[in-house]
PATOR-313738 format. One record per residue (C-alpha): residue in three letters; residue number from 0; x, y, z. Coordinates in Angstrom, 2 decimals. Layout:
BEGIN
{"ala", NUM, {X, Y, Z}} ...
***
This chain:
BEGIN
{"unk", 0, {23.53, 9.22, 57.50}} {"unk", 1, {22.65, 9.53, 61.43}} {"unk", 2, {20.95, 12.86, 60.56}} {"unk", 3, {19.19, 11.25, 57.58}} {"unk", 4, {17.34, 8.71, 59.68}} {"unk", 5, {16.56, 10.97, 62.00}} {"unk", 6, {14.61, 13.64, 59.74}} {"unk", 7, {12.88, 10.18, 58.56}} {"unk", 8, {11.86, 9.34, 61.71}} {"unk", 9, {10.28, 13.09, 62.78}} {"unk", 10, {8.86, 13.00, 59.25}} {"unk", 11, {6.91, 9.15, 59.90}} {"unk", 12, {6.23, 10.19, 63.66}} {"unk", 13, {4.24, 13.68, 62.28}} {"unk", 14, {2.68, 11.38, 59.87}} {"unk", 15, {1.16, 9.61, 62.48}} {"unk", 16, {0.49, 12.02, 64.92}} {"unk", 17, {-1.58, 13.85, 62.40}} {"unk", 18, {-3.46, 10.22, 61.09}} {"unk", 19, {-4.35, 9.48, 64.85}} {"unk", 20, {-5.63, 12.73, 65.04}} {"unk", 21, {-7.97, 12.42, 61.67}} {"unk", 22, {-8.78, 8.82, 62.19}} {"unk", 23, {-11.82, 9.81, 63.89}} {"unk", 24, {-12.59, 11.82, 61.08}} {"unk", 25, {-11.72, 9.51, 58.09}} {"unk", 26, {-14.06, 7.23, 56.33}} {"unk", 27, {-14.32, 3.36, 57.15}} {"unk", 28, {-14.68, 0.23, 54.23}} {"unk", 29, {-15.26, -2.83, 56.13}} {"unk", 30, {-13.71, -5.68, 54.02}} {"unk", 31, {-15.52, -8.83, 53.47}} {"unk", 32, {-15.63, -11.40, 50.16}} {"unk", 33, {-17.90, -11.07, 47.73}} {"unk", 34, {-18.45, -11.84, 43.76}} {"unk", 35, {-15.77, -10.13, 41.81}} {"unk", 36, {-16.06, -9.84, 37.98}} {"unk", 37, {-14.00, -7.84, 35.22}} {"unk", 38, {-15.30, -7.46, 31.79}} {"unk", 39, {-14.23, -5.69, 29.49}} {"unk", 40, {-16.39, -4.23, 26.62}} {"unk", 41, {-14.38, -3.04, 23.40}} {"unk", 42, {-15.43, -2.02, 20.01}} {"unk", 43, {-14.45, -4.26, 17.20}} {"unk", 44, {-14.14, -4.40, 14.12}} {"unk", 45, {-14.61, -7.69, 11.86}} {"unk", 46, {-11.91, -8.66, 9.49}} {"unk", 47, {-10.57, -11.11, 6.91}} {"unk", 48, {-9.12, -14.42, 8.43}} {"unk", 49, {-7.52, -15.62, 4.76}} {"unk", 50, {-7.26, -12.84, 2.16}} {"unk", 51, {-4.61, -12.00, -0.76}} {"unk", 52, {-3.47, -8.24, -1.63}} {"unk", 53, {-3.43, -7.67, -4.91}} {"unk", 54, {-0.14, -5.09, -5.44}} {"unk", 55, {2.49, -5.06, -7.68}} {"unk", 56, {6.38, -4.79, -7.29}} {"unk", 57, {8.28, -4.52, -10.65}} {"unk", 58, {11.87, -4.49, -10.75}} {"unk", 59, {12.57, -2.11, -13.47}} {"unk", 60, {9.21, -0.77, -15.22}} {"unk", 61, {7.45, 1.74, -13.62}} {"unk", 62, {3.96, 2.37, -16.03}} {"unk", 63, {1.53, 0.87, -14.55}} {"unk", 64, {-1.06, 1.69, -16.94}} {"unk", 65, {-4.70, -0.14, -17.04}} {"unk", 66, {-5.60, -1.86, -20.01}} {"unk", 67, {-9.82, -1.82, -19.66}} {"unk", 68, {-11.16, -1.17, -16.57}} {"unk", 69, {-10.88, -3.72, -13.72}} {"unk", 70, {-13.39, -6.67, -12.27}} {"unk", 71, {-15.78, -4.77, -10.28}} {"unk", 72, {-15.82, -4.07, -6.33}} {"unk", 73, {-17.99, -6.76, -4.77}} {"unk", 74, {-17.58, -9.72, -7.62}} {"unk", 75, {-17.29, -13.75, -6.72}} {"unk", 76, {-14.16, -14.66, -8.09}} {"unk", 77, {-12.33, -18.15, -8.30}} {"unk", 78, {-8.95, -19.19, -8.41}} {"unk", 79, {-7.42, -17.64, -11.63}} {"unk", 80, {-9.39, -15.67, -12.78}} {"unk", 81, {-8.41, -12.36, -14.45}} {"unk", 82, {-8.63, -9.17, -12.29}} {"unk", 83, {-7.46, -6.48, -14.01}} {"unk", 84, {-4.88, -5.80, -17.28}} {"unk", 85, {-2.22, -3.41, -17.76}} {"unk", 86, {-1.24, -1.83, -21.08}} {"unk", 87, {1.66, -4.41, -22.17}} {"unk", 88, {2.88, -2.73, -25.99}} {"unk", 89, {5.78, -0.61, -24.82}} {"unk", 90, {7.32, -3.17, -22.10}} {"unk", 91, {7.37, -5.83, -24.96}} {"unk", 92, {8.76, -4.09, -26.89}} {"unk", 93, {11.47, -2.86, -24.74}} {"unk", 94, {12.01, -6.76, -23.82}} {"unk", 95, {12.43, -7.04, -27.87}} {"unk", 96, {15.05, -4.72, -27.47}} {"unk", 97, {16.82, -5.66, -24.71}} {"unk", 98, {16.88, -9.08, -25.98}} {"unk", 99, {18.16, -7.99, -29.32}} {"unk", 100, {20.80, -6.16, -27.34}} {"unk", 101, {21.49, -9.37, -25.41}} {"unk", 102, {22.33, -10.80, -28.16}} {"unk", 103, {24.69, -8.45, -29.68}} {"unk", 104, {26.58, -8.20, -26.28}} {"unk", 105, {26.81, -12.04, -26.49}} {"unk", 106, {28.76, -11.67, -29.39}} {"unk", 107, {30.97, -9.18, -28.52}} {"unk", 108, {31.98, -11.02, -25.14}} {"unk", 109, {33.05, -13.78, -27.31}} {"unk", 110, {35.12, -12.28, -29.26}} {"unk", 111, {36.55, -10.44, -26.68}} {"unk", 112, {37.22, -13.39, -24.85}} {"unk", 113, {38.86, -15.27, -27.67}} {"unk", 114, {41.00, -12.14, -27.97}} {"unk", 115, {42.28, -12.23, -24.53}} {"unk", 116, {42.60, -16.04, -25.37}} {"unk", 117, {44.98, -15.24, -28.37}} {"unk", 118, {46.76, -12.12, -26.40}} {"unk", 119, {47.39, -14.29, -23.65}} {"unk", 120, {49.06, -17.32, -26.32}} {"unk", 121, {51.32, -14.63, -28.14}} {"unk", 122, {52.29, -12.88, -25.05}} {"unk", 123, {55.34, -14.98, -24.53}} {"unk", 124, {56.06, -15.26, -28.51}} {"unk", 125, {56.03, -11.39, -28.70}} {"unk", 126, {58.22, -11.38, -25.34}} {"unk", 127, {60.53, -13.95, -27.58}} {"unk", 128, {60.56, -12.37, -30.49}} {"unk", 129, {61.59, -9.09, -29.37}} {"unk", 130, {64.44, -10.16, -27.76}} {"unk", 131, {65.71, -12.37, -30.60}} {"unk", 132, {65.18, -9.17, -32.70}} {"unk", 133, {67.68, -7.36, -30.06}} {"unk", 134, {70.24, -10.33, -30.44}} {"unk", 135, {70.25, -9.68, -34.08}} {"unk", 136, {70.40, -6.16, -33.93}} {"unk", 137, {73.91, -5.99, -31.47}} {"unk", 138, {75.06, -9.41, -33.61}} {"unk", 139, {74.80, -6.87, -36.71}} {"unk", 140, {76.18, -4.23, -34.97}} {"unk", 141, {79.11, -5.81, -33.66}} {"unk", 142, {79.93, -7.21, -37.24}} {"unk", 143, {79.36, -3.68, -38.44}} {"unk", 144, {82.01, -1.55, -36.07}} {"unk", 145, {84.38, -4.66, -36.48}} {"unk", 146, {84.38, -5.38, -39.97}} {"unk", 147, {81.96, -4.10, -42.22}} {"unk", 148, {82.31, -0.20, -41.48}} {"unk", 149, {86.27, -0.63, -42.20}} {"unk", 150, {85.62, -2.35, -45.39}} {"unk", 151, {82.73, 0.42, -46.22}} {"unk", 152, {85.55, 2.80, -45.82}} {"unk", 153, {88.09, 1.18, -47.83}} {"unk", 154, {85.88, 0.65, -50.69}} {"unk", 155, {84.87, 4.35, -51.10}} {"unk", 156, {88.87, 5.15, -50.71}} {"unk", 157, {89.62, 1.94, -53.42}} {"unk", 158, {87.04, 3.34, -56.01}} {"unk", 159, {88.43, 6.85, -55.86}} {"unk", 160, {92.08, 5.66, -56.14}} {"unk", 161, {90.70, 3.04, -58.53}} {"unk", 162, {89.40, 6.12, -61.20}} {"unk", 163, {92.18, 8.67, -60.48}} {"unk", 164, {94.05, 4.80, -62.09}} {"unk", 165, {92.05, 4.86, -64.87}} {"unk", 166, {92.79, 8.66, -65.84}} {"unk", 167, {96.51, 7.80, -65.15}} {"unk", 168, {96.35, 5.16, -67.42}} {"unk", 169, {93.79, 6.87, -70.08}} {"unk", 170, {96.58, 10.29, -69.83}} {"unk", 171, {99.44, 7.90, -70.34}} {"unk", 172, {98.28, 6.22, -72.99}} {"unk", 173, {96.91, 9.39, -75.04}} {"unk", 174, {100.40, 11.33, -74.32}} {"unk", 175, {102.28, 8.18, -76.01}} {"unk", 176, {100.11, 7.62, -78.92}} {"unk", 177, {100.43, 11.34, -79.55}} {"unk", 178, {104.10, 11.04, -79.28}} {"unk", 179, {104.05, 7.96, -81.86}} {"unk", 180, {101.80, 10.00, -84.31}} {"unk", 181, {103.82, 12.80, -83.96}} {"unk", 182, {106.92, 11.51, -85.72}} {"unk", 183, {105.79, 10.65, -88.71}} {"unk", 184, {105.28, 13.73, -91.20}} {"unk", 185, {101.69, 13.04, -92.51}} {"unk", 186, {99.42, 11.84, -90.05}} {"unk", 187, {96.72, 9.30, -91.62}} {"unk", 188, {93.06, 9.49, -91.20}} {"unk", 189, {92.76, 6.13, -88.96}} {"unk", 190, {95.59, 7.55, -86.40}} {"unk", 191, {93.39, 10.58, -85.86}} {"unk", 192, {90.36, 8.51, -85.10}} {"unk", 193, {92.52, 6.87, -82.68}} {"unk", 194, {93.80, 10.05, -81.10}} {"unk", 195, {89.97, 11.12, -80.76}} {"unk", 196, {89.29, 7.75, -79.20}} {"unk", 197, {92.25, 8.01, -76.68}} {"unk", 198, {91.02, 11.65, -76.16}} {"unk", 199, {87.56, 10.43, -75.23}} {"unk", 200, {88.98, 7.97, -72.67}} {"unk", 201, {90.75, 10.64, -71.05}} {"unk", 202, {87.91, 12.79, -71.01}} {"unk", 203, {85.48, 9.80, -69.63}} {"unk", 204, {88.49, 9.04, -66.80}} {"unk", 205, {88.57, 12.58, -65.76}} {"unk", 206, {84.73, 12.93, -65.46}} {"unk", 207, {84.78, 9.67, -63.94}} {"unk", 208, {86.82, 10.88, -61.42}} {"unk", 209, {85.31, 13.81, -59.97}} {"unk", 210, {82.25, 11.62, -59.35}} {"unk", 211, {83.84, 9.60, -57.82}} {"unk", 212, {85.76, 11.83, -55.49}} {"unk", 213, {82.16, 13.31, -54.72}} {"unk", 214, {80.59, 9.75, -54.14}} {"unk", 215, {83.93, 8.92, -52.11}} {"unk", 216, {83.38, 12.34, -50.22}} {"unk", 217, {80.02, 11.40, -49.27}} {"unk", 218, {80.47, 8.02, -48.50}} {"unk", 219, {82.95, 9.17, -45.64}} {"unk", 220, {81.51, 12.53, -44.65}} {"unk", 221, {77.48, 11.49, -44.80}} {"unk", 222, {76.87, 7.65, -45.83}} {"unk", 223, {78.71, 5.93, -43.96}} {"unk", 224, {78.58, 8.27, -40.35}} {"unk", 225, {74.43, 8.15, -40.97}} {"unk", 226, {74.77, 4.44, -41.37}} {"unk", 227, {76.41, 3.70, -38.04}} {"unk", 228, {74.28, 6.45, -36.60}} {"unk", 229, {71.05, 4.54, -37.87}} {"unk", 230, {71.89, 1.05, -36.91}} {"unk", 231, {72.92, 2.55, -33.53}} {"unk", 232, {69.90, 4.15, -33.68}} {"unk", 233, {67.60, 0.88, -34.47}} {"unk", 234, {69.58, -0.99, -31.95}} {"unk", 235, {68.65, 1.68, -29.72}} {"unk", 236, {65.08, 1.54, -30.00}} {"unk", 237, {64.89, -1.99, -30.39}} {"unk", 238, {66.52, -2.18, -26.75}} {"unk", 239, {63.73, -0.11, -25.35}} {"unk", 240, {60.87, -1.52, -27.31}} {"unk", 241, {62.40, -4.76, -25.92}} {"unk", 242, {62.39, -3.37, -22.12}} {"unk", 243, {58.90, -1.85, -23.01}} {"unk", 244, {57.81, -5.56, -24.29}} {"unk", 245, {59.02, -7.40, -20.80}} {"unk", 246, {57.78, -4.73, -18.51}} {"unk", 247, {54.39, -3.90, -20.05}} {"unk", 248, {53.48, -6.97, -21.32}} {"unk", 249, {51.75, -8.63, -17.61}} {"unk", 250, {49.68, -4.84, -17.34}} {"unk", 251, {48.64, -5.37, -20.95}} {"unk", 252, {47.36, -8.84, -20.21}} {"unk", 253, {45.93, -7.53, -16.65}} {"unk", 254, {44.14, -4.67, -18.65}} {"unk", 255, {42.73, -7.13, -21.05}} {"unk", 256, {41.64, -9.08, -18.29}} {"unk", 257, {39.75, -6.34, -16.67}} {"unk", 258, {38.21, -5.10, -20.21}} {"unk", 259, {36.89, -8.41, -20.16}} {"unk", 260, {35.74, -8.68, -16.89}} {"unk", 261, {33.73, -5.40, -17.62}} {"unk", 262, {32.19, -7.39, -20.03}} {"unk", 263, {31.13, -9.93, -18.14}} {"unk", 264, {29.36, -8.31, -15.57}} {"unk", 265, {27.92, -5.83, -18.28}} {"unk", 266, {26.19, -9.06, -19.91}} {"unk", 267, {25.44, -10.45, -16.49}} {"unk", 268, {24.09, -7.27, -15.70}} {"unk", 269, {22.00, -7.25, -18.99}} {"unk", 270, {20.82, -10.71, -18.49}} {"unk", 271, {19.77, -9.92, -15.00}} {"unk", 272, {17.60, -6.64, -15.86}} {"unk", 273, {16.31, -8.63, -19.36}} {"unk", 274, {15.16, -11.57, -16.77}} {"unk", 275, {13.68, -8.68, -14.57}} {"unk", 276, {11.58, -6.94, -17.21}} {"unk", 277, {10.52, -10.17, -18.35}} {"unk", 278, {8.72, -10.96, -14.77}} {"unk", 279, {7.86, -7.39, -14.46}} {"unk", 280, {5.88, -8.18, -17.75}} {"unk", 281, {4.09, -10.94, -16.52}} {"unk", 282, {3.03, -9.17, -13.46}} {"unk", 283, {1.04, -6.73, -15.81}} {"unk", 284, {-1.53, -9.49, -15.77}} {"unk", 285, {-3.47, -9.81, -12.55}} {"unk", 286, {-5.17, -13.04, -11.57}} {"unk", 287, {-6.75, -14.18, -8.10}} {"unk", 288, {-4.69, -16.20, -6.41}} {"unk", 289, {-7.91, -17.95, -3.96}} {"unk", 290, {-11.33, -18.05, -4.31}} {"unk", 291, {-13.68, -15.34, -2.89}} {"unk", 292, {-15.07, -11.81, -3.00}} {"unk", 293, {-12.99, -8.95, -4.76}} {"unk", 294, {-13.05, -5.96, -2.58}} {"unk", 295, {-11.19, -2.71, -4.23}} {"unk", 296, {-8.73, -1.52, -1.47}} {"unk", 297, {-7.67, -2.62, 1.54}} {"unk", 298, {-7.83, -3.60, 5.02}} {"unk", 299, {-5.21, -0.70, 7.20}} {"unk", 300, {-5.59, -1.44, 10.81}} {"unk", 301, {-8.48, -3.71, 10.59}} {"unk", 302, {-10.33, -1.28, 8.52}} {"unk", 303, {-11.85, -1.24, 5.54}} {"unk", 304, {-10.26, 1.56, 3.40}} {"unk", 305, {-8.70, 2.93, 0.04}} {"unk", 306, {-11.45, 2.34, -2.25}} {"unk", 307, {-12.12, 5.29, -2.92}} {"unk", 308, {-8.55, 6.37, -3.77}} {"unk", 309, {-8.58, 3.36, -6.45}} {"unk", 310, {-11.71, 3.61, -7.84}} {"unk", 311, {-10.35, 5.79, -10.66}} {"unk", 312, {-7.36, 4.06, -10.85}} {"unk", 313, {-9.01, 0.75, -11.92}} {"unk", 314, {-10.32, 1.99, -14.97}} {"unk", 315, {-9.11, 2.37, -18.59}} {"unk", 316, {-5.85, 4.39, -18.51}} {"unk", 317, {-5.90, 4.61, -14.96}} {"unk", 318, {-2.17, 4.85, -13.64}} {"unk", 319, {-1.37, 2.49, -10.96}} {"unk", 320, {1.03, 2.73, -8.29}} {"unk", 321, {3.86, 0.29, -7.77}} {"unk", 322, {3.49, -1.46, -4.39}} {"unk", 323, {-0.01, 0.13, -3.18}} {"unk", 324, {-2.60, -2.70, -2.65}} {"unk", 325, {-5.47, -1.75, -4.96}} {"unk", 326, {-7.33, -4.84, -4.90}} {"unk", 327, {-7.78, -7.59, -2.01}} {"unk", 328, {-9.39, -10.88, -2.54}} {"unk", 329, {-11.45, -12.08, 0.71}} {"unk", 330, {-12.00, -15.34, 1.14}} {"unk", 331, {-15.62, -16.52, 2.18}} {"unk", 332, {-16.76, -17.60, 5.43}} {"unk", 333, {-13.90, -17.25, 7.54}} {"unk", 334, {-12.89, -13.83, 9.84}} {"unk", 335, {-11.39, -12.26, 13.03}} {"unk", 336, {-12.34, -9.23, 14.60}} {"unk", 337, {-10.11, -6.71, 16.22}} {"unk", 338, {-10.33, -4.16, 18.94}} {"unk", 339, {-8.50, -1.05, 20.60}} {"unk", 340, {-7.54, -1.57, 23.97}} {"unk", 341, {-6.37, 0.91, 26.23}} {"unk", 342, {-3.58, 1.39, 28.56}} {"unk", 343, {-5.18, 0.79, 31.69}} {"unk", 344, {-6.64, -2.60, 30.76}} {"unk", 345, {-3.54, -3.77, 28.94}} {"unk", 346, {-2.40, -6.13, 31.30}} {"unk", 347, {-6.04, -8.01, 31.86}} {"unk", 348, {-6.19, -9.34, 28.48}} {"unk", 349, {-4.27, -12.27, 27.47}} {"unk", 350, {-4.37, -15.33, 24.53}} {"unk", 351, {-6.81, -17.64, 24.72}} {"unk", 352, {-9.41, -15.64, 26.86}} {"unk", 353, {-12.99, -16.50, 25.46}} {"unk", 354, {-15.85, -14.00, 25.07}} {"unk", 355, {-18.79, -13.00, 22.85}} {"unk", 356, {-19.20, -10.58, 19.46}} {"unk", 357, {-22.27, -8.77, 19.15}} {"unk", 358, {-22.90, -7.80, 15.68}} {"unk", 359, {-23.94, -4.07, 14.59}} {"unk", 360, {-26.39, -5.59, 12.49}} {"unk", 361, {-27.82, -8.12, 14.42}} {"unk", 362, {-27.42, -6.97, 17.91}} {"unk", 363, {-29.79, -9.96, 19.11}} {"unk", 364, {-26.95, -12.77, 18.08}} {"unk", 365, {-24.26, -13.43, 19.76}} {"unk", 366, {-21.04, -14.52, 17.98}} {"unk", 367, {-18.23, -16.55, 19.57}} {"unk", 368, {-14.79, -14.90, 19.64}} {"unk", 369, {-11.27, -16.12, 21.30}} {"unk", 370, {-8.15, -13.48, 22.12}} {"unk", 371, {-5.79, -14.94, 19.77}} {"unk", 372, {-2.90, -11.92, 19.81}} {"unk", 373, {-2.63, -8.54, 22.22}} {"unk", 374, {0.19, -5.97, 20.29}} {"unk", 375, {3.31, -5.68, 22.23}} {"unk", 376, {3.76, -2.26, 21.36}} {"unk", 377, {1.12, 0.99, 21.09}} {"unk", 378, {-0.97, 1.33, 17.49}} {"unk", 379, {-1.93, 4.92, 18.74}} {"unk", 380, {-0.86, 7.07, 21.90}} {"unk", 381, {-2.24, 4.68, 25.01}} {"unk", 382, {-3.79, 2.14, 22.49}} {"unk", 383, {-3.09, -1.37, 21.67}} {"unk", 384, {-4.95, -3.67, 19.27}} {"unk", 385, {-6.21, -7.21, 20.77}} {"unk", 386, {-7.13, -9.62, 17.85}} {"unk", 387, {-9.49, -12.23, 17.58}} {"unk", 388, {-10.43, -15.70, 16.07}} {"unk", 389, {-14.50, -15.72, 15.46}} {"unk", 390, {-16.55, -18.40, 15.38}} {"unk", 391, {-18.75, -17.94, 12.10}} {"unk", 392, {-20.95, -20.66, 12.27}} {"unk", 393, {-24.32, -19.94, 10.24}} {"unk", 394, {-23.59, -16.19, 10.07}} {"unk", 395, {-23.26, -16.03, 6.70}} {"unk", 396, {-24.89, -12.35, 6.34}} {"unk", 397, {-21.03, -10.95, 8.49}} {"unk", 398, {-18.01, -9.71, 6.14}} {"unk", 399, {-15.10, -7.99, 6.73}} {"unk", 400, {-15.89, -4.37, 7.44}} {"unk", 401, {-18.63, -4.99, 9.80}} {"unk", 402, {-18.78, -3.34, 12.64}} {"unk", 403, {-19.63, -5.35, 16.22}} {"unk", 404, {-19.48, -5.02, 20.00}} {"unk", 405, {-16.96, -7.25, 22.16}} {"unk", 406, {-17.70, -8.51, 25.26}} {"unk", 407, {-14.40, -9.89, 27.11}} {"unk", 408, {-14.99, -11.50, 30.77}} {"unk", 409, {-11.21, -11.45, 31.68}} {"unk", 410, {-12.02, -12.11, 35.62}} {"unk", 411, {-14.44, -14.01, 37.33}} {"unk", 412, {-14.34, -14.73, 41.29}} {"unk", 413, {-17.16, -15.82, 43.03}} {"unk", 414, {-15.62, -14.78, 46.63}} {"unk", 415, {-12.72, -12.32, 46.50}} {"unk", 416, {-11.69, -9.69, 48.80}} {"unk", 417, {-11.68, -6.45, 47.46}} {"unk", 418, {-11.55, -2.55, 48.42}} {"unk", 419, {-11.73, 0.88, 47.39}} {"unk", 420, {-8.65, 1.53, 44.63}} {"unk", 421, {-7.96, 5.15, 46.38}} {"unk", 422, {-7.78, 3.37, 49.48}} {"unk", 423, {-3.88, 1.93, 48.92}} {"unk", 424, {-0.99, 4.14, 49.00}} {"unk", 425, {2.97, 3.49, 47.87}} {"unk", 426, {5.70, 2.57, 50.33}} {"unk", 427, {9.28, 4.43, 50.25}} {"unk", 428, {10.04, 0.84, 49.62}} {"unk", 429, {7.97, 0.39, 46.46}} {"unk", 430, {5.09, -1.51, 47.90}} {"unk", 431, {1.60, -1.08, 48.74}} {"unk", 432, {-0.27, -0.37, 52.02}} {"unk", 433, {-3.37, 0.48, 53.51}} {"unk", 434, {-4.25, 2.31, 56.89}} {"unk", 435, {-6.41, -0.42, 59.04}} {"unk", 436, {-8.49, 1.09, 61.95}} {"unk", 437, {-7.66, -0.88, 64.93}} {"unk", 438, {-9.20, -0.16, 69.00}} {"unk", 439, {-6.67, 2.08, 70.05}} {"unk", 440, {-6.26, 3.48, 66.59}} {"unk", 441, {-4.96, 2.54, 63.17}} {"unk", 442, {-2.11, 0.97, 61.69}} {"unk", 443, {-0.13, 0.52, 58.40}} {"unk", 444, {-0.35, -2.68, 56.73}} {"unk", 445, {1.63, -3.84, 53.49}} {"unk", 446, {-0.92, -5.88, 51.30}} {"unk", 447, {-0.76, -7.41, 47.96}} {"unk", 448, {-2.99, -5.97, 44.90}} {"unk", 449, {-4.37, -8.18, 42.47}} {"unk", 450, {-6.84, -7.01, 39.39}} {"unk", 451, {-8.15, -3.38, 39.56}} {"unk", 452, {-11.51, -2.57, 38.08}} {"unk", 453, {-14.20, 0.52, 37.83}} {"unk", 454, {-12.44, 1.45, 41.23}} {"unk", 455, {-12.00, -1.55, 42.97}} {"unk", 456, {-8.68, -3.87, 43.45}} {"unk", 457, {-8.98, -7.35, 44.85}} {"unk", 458, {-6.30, -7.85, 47.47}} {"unk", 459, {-4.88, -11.34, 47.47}} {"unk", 460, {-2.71, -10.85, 50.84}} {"unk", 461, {-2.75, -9.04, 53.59}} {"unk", 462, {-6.38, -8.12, 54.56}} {"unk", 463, {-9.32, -10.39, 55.79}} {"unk", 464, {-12.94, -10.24, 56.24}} {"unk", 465, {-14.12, -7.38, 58.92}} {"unk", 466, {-11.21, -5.48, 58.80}} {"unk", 467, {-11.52, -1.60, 58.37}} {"unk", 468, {-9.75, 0.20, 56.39}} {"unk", 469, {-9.15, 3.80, 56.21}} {"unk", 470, {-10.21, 5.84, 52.98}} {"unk", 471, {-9.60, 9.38, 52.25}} 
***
């Protein structure tokens, strides 16, 4: 640090060394007070104070096709009145449509809704009735392995021992009647019929028999195994349609419910875009919303521009484009003017500040004008755009478009001290100084800068009257 502030101090002691030696040589401003003025003269440009663009945003329908071609450039208009058509047929009749469709959607949401109505009633009867269809089913099948399939079984064993009886019986009774017959030595007509009969009954037993040891047989080796199988079987199923039915049924409900919900927003949805086309037809019609003079176009940057890109546009069949502004409405008698301002002079200019606009076309009148805004940030590389209010009165020949000359006293001192601008230099400090010629010499003094203009900076502190300072 020690070393540090001693280079400094060789480096300011050269400095001087090698000013004392060129004061001699330098130039000399004597200070003294005298009128200082800053005015700045811009070019303006004179624009609307109260206008309307004429653009359109639809929502959802994108031709933006003209009708018959469009009020012309330049016309008096009034409140209302009708600027320009577009073609309407093939929006309405998508609206037709879409309300149609409406409709229809409407009607399927309501029934859908009174189905998740009636889902939502039976889910707890269908959760009851399966399970009272399981209690039946293992009430059956309990009856069945403890009664009923014993019975089943001694049935088909009673019928079979029940016929191979009959053919016992039948056998017995033909061998006996034979036996009978036999003894006597002439057998009679009516005992042979009886024989036959007897015969018959035998035969019928024994035929009688063997289906019914096959209808026993498959009573015990298919019927009744299938049977048990099959009830075991239903009661099977009937258990896991009955877990199926009290684990699904919530998710069923939930996927009605979101069905539904799809619905919903489908026919919000619908209504929404229906209510959107619907405005997005009305804006096919363009009327002026204020009184004045129709200009095709618009103002960009205070000027006047984009006619000729609409012109074509605005007639029959002409195709506009959604959003551009190809029509703005003026209304009369009332307008600002705006200028470019650059860099340097950005910080002289400030609301409120009065001065005069000279008219292009009538460069003999002179046109009040007050700064009403200054842009915060640059319109163009080292530009910024200062805007006016203007003071009409009985200029009634100035419109928007016109071009006119500003005149912008930002500074007026009638005593002020001021000096060369090239005369002040920067301090390591971040201040300003000037060299001041003294007897034995010259000397630095810090000094306050005020307004700088066409070369000259008044100095509010620091210098006075008769003192001399250096220039280079």
């Amino acid at each position: 640090m020690k070393r540090f502030f001693i280079s400094l101090l060789a480096f300011w002691s050269g400095l001087l060394a090698a000013a004392d030696q060129n004061a001699t040589q330098a130039k000399v401003h004597t200070v003294k007070a005298a009128p200082f003025r800053v005015e700045l003269n811009l070019k303006g440009v004179l624009t609307p104070a109260r206008f309307a663009e004429m653009k359109i945003r639809p929502e959802i329908w994108a031709d933006l096709t003209v009708a018959r071609d469009a009020m012309a450039h330049g016309s008096q208009v009034t409140e209302g009145d009708l600027l320009v058509s577009l073609k309407k047929e093939k929006i309405e009749q998508q609206l037709m449509d879409w309300e149609l469709s409406l409709e229809g959607t409407a009607l399927d949401l309501a029934i859908a809704q009174a189905e998740y109505a009636v889902a939502t009633n039976n889910a707890a009867l269908d959760q009851q009735a399966a399970a009272e269809t399981l209690a039946r089913l293992e009430a059956d099948m309990k009856r069945y392995l403890a009664k009923t399939r014993e019975l089943n079984t001694s049935s088909a064993m009673y019928s079979r021992k029940s016929a191979e009886n009959s053919l016992a019986y039948a056998q017995e009774e033909l061998k006996q009647l034979k036996k009978m017959y036999e003894a006597d030595d002439i057998t009679e007509e009516t005992e042979e019929i009886i024989v036959k009969r007897a015969q018959h009954s035998v035969d019928r037993a024994e035929h009688f028999l063997k289906r019914q040891n096959h209808s026993t047989e498959t009573s015990l080796e298919l019927t009744l195994p299938r049977e048990e199988a099959d009830k075991q079987t239903a009661l099977t199923r009937q258990r896991l349609a009955t877990d199926l039915t009290q684990s699904t049924m919530e998710e069923k409900l939930v996927k009605l419910k979101v069905e539904l919900d799809k619905k919903v927003r489908a026919q919000n949805l619908a209504k929404k875009n229906t209510a959107k086309l619907r405005n997005d037809l009305a804006l096919l019609t363009v009327r002026s919303p204020i009184a004045g003079v129709l200009y095709h176009g618009a103002f960009v940057e205070g000027v006047w521009g984009g006619r000729k890109g609409v012109q074509t546009k605005l007639r029959k069949d002409g195709k506009l484009l959604a959003g551009e502004t190809f029509m703005t409405v003026v209304a009369a008698g009332e307008l600002r003017a705006t200028a470019t301002l650059g860099e340097a002079d950005l910080r002289k200019v400030a609301p409120s500040q009065k001065g005069w606009a000279i008219p292009t076309a009538d460069p003999a009148a002179r046109v009040a004008v007050t700064v009403e805004s200054v842009s915060r940030i640059p319109t163009a590389p080292g530009q910024y755009t200062v805007a006016f209010t203007v003071a009409v009165g009985d200029q009634s020949y100035l419109h928007p478009g016109m071009t006119c000359a500003i005149q912008l006293r930002v500074l007026d001192k009638p005593k002020a001290v001021t000096i060369p601008s090239k005369a002040l230099r920067a301090t390591p400090q971040g201040g300003t100084m000037v060299w001041v010629k003294t007897q034995t010499g010259h000397l630095e003094r810090e000094v306050t800068p005020g307004n700088s203009h066409e070369g000259k900076t008044e100095i509010t502190e620091g210098l006075n009257e008769g003192d001399e300072v250096l220039l280079p």
